[in-house]
C-alpha positions as a printed NumPy array, in Angstrom:
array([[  12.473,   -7.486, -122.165],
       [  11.399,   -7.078, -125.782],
       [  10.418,   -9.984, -128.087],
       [  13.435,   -9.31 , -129.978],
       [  15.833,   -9.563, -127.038],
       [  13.634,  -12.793, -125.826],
       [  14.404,  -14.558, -129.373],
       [  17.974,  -13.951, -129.418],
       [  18.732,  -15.369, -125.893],
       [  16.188,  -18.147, -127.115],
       [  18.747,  -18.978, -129.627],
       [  21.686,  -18.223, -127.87 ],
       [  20.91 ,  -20.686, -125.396],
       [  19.692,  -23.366, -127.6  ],
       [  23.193,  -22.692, -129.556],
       [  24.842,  -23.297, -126.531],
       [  22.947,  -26.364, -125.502],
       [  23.255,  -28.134, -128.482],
       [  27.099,  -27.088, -129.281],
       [  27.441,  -28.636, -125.664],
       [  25.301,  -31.741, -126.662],
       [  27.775,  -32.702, -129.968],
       [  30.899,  -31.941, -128.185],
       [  30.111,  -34.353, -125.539],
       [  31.6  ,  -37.741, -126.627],
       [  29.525,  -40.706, -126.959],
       [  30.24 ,  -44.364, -127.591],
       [  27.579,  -47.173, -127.834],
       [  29.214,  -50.744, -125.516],
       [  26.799,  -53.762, -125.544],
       [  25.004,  -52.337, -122.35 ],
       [  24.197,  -48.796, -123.817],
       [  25.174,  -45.34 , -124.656],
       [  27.603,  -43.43 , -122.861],
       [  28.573,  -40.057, -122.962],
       [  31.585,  -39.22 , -121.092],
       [  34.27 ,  -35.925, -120.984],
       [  37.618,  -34.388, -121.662],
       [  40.904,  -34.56 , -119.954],
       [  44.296,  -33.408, -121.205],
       [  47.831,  -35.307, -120.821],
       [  50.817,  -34.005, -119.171],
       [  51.556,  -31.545, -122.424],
       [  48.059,  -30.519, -123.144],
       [  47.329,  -33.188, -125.555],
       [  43.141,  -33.804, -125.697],
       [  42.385,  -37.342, -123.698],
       [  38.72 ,  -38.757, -124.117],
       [  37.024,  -39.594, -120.367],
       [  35.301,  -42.375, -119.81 ],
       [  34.287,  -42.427, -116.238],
       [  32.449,  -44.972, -113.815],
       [  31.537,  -47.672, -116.201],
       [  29.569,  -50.47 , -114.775],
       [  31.251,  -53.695, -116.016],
       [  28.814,  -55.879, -113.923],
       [  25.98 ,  -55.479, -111.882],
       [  26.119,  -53.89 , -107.794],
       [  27.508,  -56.986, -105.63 ],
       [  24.617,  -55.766, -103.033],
       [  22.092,  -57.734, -101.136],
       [  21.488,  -60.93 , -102.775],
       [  24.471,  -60.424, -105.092],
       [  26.765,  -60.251, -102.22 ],
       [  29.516,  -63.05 , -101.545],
       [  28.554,  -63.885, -105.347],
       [  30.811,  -64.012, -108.427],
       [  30.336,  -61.3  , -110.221],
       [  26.862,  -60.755, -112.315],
       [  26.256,  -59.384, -115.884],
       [  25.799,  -56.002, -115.805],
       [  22.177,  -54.903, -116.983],
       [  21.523,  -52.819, -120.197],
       [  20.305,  -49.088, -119.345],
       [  18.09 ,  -47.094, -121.282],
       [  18.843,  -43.434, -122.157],
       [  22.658,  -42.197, -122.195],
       [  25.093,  -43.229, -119.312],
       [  26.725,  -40.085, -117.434],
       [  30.479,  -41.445, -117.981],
       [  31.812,  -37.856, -116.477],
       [  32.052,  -39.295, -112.524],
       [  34.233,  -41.789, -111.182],
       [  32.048,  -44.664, -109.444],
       [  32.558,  -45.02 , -106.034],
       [  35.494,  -46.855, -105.083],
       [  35.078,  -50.591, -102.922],
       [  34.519,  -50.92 ,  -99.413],
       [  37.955,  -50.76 ,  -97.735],
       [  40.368,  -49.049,  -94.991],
       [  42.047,  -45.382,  -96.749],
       [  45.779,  -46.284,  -95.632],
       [  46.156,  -42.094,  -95.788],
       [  43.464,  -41.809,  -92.928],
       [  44.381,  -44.146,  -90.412],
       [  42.693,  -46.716,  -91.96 ],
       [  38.952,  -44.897,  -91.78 ],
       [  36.578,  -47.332,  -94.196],
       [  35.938,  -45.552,  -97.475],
       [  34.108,  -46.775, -100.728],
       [  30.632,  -48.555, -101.152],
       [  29.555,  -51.971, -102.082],
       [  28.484,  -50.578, -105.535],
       [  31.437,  -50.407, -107.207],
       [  32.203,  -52.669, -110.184],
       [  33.113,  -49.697, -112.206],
       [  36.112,  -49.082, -115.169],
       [  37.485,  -46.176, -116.252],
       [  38.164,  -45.516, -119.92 ],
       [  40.863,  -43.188, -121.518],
       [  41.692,  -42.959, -125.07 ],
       [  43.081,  -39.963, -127.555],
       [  40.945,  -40.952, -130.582],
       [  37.06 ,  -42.57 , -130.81 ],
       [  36.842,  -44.84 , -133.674],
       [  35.291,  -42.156, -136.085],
       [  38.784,  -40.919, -136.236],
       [  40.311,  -43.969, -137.501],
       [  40.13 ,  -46.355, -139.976],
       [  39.11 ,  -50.182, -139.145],
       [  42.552,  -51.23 , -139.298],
       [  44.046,  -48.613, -136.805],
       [  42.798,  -50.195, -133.381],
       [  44.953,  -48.554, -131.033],
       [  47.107,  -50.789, -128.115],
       [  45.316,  -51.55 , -124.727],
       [  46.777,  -51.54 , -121.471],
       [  44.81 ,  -52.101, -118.13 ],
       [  45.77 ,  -51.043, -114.998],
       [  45.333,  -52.714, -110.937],
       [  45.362,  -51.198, -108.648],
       [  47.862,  -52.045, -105.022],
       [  46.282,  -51.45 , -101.775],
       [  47.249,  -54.808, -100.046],
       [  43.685,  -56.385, -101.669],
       [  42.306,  -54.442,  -98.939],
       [  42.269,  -50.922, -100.188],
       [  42.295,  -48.759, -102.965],
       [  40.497,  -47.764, -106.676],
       [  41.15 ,  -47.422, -109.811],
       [  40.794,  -43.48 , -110.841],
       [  43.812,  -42.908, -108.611],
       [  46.19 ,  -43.771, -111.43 ],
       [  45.804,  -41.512, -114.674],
       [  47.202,  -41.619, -118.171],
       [  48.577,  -38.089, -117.956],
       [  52.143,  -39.256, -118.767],
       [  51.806,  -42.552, -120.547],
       [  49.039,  -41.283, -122.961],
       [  50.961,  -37.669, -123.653],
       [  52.333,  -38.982, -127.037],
       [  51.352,  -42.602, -126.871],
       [  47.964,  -43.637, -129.217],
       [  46.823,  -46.736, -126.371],
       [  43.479,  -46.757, -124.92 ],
       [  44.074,  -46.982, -121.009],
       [  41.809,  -48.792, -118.745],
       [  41.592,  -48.88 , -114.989],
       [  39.363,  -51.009, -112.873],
       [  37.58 ,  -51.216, -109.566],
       [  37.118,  -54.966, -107.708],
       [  36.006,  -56.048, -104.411],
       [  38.623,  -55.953, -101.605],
       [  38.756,  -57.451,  -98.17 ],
       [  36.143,  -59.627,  -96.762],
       [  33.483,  -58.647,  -99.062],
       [  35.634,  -59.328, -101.87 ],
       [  37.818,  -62.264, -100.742],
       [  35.915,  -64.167,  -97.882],
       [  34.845,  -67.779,  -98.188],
       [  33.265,  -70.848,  -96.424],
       [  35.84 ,  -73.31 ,  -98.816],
       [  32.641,  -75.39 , -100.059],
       [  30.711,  -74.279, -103.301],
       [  28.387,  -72.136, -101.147],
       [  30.986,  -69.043, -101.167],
       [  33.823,  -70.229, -102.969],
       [  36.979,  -67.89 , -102.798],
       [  38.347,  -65.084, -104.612],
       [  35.395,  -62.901, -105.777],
       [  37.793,  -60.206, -105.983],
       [  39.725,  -61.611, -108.32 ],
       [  36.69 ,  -62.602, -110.407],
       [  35.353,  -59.388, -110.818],
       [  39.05 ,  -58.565, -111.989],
       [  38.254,  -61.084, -114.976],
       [  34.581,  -60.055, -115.499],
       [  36.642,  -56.698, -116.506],
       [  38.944,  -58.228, -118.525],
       [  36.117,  -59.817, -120.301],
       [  34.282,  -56.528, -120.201],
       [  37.51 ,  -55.232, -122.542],
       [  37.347,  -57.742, -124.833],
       [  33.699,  -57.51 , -125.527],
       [  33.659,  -53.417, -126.208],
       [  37.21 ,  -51.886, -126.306],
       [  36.755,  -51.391, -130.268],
       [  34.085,  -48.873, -128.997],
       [  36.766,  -46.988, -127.345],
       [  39.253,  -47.553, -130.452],
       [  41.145,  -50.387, -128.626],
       [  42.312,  -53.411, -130.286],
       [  41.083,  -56.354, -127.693],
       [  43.888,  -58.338, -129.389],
       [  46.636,  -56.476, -127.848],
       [  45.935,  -56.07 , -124.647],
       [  48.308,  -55.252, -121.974],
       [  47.585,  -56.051, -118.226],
       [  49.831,  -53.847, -115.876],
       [  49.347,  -53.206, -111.5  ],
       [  51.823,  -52.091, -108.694],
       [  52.411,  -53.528, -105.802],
       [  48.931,  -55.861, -104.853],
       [  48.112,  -55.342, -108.711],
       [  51.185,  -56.441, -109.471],
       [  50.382,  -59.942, -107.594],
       [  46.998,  -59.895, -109.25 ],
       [  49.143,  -59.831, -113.076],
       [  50.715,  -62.564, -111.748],
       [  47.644,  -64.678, -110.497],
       [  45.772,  -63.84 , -114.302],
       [  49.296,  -65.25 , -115.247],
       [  48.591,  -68.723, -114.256],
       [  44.892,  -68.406, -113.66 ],
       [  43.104,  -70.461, -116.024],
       [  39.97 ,  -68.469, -116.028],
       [  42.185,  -65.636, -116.986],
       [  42.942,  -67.621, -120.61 ],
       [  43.363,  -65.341, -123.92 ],
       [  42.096,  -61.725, -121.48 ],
       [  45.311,  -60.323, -122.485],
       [  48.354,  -60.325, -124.749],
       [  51.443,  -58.743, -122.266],
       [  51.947,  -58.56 , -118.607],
       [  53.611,  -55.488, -116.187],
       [  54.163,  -56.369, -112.841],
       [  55.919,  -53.461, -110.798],
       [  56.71 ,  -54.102, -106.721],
       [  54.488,  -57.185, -106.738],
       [  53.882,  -61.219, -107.216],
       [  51.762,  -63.94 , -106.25 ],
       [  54.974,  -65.317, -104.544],
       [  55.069,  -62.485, -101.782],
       [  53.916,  -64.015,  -98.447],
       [  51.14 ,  -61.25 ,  -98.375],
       [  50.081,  -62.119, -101.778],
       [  48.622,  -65.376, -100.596],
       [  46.571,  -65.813,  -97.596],
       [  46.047,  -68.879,  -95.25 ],
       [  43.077,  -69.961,  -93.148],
       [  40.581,  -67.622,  -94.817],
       [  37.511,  -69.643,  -94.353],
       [  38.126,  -69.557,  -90.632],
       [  38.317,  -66.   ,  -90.887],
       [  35.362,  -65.968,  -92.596],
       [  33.387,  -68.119,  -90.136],
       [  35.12 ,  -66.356,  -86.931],
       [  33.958,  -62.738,  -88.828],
       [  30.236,  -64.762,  -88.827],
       [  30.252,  -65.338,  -84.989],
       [  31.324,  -61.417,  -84.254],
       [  28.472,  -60.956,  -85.955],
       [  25.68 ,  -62.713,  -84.321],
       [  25.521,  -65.156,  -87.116],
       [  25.462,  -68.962,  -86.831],
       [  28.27 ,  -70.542,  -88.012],
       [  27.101,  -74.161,  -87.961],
       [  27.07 ,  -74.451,  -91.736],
       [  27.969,  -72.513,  -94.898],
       [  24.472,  -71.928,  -95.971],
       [  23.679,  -70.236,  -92.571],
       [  26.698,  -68.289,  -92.432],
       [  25.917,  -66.729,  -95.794],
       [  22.399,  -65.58 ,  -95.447],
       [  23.082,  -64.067,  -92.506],
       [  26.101,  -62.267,  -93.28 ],
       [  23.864,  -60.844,  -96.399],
       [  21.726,  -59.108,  -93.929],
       [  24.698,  -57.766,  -91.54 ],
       [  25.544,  -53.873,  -93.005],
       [  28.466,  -53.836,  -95.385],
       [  30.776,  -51.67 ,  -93.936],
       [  30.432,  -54.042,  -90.247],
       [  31.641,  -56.485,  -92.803],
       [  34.248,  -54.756,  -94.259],
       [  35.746,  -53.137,  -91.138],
       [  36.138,  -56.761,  -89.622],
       [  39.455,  -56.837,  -90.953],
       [  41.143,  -55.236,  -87.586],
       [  40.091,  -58.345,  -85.84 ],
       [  43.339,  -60.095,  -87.855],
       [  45.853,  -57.383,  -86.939],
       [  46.931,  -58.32 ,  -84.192],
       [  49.712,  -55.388,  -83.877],
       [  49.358,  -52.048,  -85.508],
       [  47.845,  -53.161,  -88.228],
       [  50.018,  -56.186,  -88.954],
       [  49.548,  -58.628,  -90.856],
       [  48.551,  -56.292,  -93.462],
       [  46.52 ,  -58.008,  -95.898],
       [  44.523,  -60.629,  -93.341],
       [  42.133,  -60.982,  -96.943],
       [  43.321,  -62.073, -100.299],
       [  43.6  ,  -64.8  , -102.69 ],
       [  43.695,  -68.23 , -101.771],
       [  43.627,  -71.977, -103.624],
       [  39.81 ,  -72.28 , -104.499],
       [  38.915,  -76.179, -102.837],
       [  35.686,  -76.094, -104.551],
       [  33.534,  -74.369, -106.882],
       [  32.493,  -74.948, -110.562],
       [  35.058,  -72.432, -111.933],
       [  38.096,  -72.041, -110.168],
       [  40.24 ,  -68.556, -110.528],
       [  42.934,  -70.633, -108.497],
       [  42.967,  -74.1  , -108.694],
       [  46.427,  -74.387, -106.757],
       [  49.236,  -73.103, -104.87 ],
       [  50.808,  -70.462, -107.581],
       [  54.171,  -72.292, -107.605],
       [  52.193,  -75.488, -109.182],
       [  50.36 ,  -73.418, -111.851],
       [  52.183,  -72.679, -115.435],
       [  52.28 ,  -69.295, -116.422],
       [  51.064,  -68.107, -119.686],
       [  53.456,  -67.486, -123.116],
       [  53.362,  -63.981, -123.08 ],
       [  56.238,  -61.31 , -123.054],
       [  56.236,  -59.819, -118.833],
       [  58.345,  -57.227, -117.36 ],
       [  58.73 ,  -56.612, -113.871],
       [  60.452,  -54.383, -111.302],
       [  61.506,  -53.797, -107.934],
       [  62.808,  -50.598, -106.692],
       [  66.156,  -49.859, -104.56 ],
       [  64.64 ,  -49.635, -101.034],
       [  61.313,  -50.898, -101.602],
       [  60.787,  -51.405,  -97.522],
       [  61.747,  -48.084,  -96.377],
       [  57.756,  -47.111,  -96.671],
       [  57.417,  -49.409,  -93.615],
       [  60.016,  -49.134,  -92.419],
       [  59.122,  -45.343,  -92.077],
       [  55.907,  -45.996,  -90.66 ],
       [  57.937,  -48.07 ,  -87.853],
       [  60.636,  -45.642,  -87.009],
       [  58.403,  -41.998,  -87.469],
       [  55.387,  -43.516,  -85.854],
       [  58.106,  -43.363,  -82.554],
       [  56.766,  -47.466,  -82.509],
       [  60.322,  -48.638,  -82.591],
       [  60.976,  -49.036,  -79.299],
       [  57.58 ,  -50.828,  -78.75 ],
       [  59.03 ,  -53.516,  -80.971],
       [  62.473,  -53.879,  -79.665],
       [  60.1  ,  -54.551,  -76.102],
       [  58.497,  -57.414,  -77.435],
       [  60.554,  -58.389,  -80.602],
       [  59.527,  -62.045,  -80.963],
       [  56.032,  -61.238,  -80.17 ],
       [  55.45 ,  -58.879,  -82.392],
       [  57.514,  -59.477,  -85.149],
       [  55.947,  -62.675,  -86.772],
       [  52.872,  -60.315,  -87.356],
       [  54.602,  -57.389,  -88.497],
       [  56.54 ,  -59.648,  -91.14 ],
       [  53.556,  -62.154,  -91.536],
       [  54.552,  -65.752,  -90.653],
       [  52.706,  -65.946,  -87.518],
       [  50.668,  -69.256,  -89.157],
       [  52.798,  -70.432,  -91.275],
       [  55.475,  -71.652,  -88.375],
       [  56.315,  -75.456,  -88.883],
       [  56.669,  -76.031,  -85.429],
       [  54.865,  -73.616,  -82.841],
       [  58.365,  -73.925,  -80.371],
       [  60.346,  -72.546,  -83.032],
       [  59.027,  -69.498,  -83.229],
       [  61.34 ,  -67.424,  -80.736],
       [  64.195,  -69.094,  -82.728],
       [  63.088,  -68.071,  -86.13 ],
       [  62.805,  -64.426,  -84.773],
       [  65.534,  -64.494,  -83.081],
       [  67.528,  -65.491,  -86.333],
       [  65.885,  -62.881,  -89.077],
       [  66.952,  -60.053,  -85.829],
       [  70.527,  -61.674,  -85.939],
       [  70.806,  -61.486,  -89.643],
       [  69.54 ,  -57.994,  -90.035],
       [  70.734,  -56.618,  -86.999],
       [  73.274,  -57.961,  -85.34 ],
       [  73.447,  -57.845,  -81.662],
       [  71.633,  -54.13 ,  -81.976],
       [  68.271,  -52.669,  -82.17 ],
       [  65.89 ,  -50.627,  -84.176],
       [  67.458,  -47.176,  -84.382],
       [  68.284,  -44.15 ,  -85.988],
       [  71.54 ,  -46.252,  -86.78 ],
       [  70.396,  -49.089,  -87.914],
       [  67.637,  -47.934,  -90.357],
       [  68.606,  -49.304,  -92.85 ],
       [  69.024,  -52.401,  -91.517],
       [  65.064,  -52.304,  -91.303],
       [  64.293,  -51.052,  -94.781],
       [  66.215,  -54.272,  -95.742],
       [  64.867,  -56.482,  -93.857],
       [  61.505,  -55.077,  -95.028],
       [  62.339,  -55.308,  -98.27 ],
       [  63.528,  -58.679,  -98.398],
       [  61.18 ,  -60.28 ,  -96.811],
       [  58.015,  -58.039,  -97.908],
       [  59.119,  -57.939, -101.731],
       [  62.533,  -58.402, -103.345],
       [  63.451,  -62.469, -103.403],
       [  59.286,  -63.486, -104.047],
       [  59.465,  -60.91 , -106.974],
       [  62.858,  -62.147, -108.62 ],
       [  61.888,  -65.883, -107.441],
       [  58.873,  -65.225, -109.678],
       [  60.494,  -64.148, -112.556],
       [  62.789,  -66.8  , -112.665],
       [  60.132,  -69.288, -111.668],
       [  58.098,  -66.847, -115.335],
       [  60.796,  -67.39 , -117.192],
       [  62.033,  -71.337, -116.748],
       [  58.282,  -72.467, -117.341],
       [  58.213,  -69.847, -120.435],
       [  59.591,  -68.935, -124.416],
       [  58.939,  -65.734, -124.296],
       [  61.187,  -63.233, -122.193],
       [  61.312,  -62.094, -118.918],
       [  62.392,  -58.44 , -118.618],
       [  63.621,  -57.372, -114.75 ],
       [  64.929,  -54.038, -113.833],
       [  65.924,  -52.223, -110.271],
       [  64.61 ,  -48.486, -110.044],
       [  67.282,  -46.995, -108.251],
       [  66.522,  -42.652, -109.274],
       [  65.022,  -40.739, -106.352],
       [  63.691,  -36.89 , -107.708],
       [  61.933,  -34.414, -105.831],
       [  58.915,  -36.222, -104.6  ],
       [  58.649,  -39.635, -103.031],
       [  55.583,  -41.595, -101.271],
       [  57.249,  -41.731,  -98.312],
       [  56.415,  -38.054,  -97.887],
       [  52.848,  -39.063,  -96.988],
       [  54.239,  -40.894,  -93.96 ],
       [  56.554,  -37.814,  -93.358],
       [  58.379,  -35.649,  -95.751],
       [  60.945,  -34.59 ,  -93.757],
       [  62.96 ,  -37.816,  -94.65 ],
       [  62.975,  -37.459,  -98.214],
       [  65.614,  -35.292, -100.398],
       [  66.724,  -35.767, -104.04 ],
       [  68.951,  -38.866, -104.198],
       [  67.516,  -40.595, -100.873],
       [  66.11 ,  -43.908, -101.105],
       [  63.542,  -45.409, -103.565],
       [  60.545,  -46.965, -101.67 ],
       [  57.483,  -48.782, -102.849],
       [  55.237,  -47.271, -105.503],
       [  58.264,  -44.502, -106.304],
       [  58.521,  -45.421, -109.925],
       [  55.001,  -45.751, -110.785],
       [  54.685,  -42.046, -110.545],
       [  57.281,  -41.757, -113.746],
       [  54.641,  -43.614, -115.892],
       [  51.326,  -42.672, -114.408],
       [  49.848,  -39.798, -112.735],
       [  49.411,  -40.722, -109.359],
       [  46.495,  -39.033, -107.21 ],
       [  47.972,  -35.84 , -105.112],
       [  51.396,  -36.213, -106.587],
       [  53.057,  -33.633, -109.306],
       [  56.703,  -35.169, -109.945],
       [  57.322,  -33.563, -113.242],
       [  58.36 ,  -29.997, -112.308],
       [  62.036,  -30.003, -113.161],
       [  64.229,  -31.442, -116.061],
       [  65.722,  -34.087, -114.15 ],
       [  62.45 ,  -35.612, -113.362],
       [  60.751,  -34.6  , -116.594],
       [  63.465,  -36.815, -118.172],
       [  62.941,  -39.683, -115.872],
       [  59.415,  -39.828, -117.089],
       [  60.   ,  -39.946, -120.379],
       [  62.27 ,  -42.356, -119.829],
       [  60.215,  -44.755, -118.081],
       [  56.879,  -44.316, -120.36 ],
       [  59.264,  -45.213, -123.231],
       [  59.941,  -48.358, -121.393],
       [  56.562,  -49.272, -121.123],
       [  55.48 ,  -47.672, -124.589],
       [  57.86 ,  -49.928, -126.48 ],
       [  57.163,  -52.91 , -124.144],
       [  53.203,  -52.476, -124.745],
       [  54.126,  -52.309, -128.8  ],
       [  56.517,  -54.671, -128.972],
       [  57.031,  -57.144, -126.332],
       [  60.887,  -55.872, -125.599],
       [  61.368,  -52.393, -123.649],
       [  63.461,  -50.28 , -125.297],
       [  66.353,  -48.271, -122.908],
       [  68.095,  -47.128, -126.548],
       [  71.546,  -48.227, -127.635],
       [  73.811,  -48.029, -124.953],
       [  72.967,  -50.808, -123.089],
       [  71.687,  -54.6  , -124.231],
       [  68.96 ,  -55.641, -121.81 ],
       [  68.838,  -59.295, -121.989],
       [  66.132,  -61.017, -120.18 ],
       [  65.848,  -63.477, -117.34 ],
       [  67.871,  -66.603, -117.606],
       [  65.544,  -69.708, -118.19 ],
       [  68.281,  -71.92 , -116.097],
       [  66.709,  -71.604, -112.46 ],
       [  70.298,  -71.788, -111.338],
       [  71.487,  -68.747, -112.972],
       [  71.812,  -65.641, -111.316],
       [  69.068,  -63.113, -111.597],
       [  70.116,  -61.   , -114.689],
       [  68.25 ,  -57.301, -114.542],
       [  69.001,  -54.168, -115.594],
       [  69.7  ,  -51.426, -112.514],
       [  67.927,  -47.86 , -113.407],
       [  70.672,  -45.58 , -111.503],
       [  70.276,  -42.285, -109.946],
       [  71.959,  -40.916, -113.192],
       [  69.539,  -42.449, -115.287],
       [  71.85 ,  -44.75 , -116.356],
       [  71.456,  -48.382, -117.558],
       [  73.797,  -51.044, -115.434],
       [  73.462,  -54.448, -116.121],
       [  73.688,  -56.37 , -113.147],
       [  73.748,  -60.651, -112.514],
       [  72.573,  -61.445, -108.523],
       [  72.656,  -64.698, -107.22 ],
       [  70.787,  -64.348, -104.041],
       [  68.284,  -61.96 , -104.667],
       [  66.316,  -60.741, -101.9  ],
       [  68.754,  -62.992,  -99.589],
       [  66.638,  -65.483, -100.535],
       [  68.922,  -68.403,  -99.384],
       [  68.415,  -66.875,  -95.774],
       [  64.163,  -66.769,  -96.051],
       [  64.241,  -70.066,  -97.501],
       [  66.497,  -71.624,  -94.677],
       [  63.615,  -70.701,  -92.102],
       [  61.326,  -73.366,  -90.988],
       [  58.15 ,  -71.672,  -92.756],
       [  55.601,  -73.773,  -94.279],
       [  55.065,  -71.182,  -97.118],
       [  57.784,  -72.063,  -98.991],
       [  56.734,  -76.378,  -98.95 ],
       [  55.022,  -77.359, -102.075],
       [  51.763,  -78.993, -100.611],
       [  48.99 ,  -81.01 , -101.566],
       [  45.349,  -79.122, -102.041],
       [  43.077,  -79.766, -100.247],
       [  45.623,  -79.163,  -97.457],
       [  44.98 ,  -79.274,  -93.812],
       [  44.21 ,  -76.063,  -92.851],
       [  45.626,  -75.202,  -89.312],
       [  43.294,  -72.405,  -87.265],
       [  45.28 ,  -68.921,  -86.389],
       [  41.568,  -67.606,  -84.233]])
């Protein structure tokens, strides 16, 4: 090669390098640089990356079972191009096979301009995103701004936080006090507030928004006090801190029983601790099957619970006791939310297994195993939810939708409309409540089994979230009908995030939630049209049946209770 050839590709390279180098985008947060990449919305619009932020240091080794820890400056430039690795928990897509690390208090930034773009004045809306998963699974990257961000100027945020044991076990005494999980949700939301401007986000408008298990966690930063002035708005979709899952019982004797599997002493707090510190995570984390009794039911055996001691509590009380905050919330159920279970039941050929042993089975697989009144009345009370649902019949091909209701009663619809009522008594700002009822051309039942889904079938859990974010492994947008949905709901949520009051245009008024708890539940119903009904519902949920049942979840108690042992 001659000298002149070896100077131009000299140059040629170095071009390249250094047009790569000031294309990258950078922002400076209180930690560091970071440089992250490029991703484009739904119609090609430019989206700026911001991948794998740490928002506080690894929860390993000594840091493990603690609230989260500052996260440490870095010298140099922080690769922001990869997702951090999601938390320690079951994938629900893989027969539960344990995924994630225990490093992974990471946020992902997206936003369509950096703050060299605009003026000082022209801080864009935030809005933050949890992720579901049951508090036992899940991460944050799985939900993209593809859809919401296409024409929308808000800087989208979603976060990672400890799940399961390692994120929500505790000895209920100040030595591991409960609801790390939860805490590392508001070391994020501080995390915002401290260097969203970087990112061309307003920390003074911030929107907090989750599905399903997020959706509970909305509610708990609802009412949590160390969740005070994080956040401006409030989305809650298939979720509240009212749905029996939502709030778990008897966790430090989990925690203690998950000690003796172990090989750890479990004579005091201290003990039980250090030693589960030098157990290997994932033994940790996979110690969940031990409280599913029944194909994996109860589903969410770790959660939040009512803190009894610690210097700052995330909750200081049952969520029924706590006051919300003043801020503008809309939530949503859809039509059929239970048929994803119900699925699960009825394709996993398990049916029969439960008509066998009904009343054994059955207060797992709905949860109120240990929360009973009375231990004798336990046949009774199953006997009466199969009565009410069913008849004198079984779980069949005819009767499934009998189970998809009973599901969704019990698993979601009357705790979600209970809590916005409950929202909007204690509250003067409104309470906005609609009933996604439009079914397109993909569904997530079809990851249970696509056969059962069509156009126009029912609307399970998690179905509308995919009109307003890009959900991992689904593409819903491929046809008008669809295509209109989405822009249908992202308007809801676009005006909602602006404004406070979602916007469904001008031929329908959508009042909010009544703030007389004896009203009916006033919503609007999302048809398979995609038309607006407004509908009134006394009964929501058939909550007067639930409520009937002698189950100590629904008693307002005193804290510290007496906590009754389900090992």
């Amino acid at each position: 090669m001659s000298n002149t050839c070896r100077i131009v590709l000299f140059y040629l390279i170095t071009c390249i390098l250094t047009c790569s180098a000031s294309d990258t985008p950078k922002v400076r947060v209180n930690s560091g640089e970071i440089a992250g990449g490029y991703e484009y919305s739904y119609s090609g619009r430019k989206i700026y990356s911001f991948l794998g932020i740490p928002y506080a240091s690894p929860p390993v080794q000594n840091y493990r079972f603690k609230e989260p820890q500052p996260v440490k400056p870095w010298f140099g430039t922080w690769n922001a191009t990869i997702p951090g690795s999601a938390c320690l928990g079951p994938d629900y897509e893989s027969n539960f096979k344990l995924v994630g690390q225990e490093d992974c208090l990471y946020l992902n930034v997206y936003t369509p301009k950096l703050p060299q773009e605009n003026t000082p004045d022209d801080l864009m809306d935030v809005v933050v995103h949890i992720h579901g998963g049951a508090f036992m699974s899940g991460e944050g990257i799985s939900l993209g701004p593809q859809y919401l961000l296409d024409i929308n100027d808000f800087v989208y945020v979603t976060i990672n936080y400890r799940l399961g044991v390692l994120g929500f076990a505790t000895t209920g005494d100040n030595i591991l006090p409960a609801n790390n999980g939860m805490k590392d949700q508001v070391a994020a939301l501080k995390w915002i507030q401290q260097n969203i401007v970087a990112f061309g986000g307003n920390p003074n408008s911030v929107t907090i928004t989750g599905l399903s298990a997020g959706a509970s966690a909305v509610h708990y930063h609802l009412i949590s006090p160390m969740s005070r002035g994080l956040f401006n708005r409030a989305i809650l979709q298939s979720g509240s801190a009212f749905c029996h899952w939502s709030y778990i019982e008897n966790v430090a004797e989990k925690t203690k029983y998950i000690a003796n599997i172990l090989g750890c002493p479990t004579s005091n707090s201290i003990d039980i601790v250090e030693c589960l510190r030098s157990r290997p995570g994932s033994a940790i984390a996979n110690s969940f099957i031990e409280f599913m009794p029944w194909r994996f039911s109860p589903f969410s055996p770790f959660g939040p619970t009512v803190e009894l001691a610690g210097d700052e509590k995330f909750l200081p009380d049952i969520p029924e006791k706590l006051v919300p905050y003043d801020i503008p919330v809309l939530m949503s159920v859809t039509k059929d939310e239970g048929l994803v279970i119900a699925a699960f039941m009825y394709f996993g050929k398990i049916s029969n297994e439960l008509n066998d042993n009904w009343n054994e089975y059955l207060p797992h697989l709905l949860d109120y195993n240990y929360t009973i009144s009375n231990e004798k009345l336990r046949t009774n009370i199953s006997q009466d939810i199969k009565k009410f649902y069913f008849g004198d019949k079984n779980v069949s091909k005819e009767t499934l939708s009998n189970l998809v209701e009973m599901f969704s009663d019990r698993m979601f619809g009357y705790a979600i409309s209970k809590a916005a009522q409950h929202i909007s008594v204690k509250n003067t700002a409104p309470v906005y409540f609609h009933e996604f009822g439009y079914s397109g051309n993909y569904s997530i039942i079809a990851q249970t089994n696509p056969k059962p889904h069509s156009r126009g079938s029912n609307v399970t859990h998690s179905d509308e979230t995919m009109y307003v974010l890009k959900m991992k492994n689904f593409s819903v947008h491929d046809n008008e009908e669809d295509k209109n949905m989405m822009k249908t709901m992202v308007n809801i949520w676009s005006t909602f995030i602006k404004n406070g009051v979602p916007d469904i245009g001008n031929s329908k008024i959508w009042l909010p939630v009544s703030k007389n708890p004896t009203d009916p539940l006033r919503f609007i119903k999302i048809t398979q049209q995609q038309t607006f009904e407004v509908e009134e519902r006394s009964n929501h949920g058939n909550y007067a049946f639930w409520r009937s049942l002698p189950l100590t979840e629904f008693n307002e108690v005193n804290v510290p209770e007496v906590i009754k042992t389900e090992l």
